[in-house]
N, CA and C of each residue as an Amber inpcrd file, in Angstrom:
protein
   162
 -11.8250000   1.3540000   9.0900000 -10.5310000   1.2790000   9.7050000
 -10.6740000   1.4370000  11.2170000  -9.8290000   0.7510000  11.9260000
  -9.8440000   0.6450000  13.2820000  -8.9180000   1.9590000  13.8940000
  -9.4180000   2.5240000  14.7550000  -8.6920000   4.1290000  15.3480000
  -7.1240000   3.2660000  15.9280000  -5.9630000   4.4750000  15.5180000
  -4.6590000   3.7750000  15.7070000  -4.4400000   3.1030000  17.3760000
  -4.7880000   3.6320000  18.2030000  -4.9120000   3.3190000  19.2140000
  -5.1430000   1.6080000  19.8460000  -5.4600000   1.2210000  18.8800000
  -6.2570000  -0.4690000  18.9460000  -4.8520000  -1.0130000  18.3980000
  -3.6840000  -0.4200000  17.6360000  -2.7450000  -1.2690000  17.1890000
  -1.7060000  -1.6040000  18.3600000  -1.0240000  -2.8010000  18.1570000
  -0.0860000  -3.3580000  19.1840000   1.2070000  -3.0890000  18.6330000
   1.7210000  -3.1770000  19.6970000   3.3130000  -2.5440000  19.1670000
   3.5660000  -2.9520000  17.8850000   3.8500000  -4.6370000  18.1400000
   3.9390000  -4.7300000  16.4500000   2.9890000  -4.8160000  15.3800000
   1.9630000  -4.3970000  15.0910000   1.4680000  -3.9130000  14.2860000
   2.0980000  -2.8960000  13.4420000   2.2240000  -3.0390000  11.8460000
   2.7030000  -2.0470000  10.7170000   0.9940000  -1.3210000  10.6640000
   1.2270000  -0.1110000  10.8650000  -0.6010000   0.6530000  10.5170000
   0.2550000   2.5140000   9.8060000  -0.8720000   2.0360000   9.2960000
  -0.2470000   3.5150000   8.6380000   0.0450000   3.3460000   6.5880000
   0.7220000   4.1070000   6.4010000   0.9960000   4.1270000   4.7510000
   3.0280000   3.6100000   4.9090000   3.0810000   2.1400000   4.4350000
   4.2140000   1.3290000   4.5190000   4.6850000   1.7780000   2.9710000
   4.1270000   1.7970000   1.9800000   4.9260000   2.1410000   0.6640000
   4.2900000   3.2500000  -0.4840000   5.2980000   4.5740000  -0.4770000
   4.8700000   5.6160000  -1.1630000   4.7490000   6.9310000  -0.5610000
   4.0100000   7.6350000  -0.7620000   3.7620000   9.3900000  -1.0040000
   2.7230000   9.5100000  -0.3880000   2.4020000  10.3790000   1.0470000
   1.2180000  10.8420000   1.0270000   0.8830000  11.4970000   0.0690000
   1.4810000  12.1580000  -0.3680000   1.0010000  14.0410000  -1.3860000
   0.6060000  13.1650000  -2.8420000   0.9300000  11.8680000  -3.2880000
   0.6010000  11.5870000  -4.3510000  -0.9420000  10.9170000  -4.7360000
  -1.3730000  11.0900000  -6.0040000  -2.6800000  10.3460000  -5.9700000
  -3.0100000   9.3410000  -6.3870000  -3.4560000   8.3030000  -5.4340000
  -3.7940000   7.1900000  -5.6980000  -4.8350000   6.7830000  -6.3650000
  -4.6260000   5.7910000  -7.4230000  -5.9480000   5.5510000  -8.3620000
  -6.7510000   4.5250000  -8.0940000  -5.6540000   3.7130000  -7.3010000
  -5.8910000   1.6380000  -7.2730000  -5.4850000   1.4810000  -5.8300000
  -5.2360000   0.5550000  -5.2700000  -5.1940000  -0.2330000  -3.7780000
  -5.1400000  -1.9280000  -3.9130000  -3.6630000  -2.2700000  -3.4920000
  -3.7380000  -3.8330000  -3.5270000  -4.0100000  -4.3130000  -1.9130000
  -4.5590000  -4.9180000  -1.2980000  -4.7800000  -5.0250000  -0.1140000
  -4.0580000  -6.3520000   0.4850000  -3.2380000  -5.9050000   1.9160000
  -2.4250000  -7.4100000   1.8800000  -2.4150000  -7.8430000   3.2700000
  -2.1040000  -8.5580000   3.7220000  -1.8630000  -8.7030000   5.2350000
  -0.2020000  -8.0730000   5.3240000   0.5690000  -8.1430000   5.2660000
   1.7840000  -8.1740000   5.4370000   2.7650000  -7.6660000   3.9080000
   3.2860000  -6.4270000   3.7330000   4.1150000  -6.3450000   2.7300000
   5.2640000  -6.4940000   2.8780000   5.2190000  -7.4330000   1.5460000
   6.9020000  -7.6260000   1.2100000   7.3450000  -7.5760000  -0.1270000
   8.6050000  -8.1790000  -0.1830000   8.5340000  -7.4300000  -1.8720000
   7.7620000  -8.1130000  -3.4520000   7.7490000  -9.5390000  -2.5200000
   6.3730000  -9.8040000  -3.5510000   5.2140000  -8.9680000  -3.6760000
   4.8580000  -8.7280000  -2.6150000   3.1710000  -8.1640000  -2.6790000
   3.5770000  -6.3850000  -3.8550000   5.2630000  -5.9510000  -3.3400000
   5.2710000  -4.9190000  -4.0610000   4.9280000  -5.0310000  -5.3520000
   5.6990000  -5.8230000  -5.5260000   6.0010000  -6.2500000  -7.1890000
   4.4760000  -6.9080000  -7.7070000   3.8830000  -6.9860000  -6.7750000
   2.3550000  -7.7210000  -8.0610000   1.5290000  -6.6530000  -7.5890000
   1.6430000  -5.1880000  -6.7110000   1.1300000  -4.4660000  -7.1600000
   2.0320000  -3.4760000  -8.0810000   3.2000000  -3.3980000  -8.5220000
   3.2800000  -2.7360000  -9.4200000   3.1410000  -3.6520000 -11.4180000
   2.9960000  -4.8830000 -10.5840000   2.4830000  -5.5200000 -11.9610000
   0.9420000  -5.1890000 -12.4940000   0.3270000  -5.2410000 -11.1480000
  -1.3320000  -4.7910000 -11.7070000  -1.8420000  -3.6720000 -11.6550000
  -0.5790000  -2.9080000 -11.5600000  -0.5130000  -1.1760000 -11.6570000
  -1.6330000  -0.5360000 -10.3410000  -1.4860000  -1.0470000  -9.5370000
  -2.1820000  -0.5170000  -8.0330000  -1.2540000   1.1560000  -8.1250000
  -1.9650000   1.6800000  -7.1880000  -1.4680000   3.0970000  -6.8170000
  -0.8420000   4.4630000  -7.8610000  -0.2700000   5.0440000  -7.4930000
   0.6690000   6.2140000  -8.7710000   1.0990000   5.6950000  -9.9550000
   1.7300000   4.0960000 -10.1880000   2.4780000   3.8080000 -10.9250000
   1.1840000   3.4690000 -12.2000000   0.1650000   3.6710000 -11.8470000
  -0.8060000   3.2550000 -12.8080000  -1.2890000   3.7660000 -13.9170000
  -0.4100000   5.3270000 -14.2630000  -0.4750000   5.8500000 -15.7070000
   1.0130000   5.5270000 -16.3400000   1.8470000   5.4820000 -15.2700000
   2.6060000   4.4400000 -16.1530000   2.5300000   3.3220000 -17.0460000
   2.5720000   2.1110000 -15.9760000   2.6040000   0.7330000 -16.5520000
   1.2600000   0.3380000 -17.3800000   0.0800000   1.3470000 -17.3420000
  -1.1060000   0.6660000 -18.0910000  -1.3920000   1.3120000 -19.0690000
């Protein structure tokens, strides 16, 4: 990961959807989230939702 400092204004950097305090199992990796990218990671059970849906 690149130190935050290197990001440009508009740059999104950081954690865009969820919980720090929660534990992550999975990681969908994207350029840009939107609510597609949400929805096909909660289809392929990326992150917390993954003792749920699997």
């Amino acid at each position: 990961m690149a130190p935050l400092n290197y990001a440009e204004g508009f740059d999104n950097v950081g954690l865009l959807v969820g919980n720090y305090h929660d534990e992550v199992t999975k990681v969908l990796v994207c350029l840009d989230t939107t609510p597609d990218v949400v929805d096909e990671a909660i289809l392929r059970c990326a992150g917390r939702r993954a003792k749920r849906c699997c």
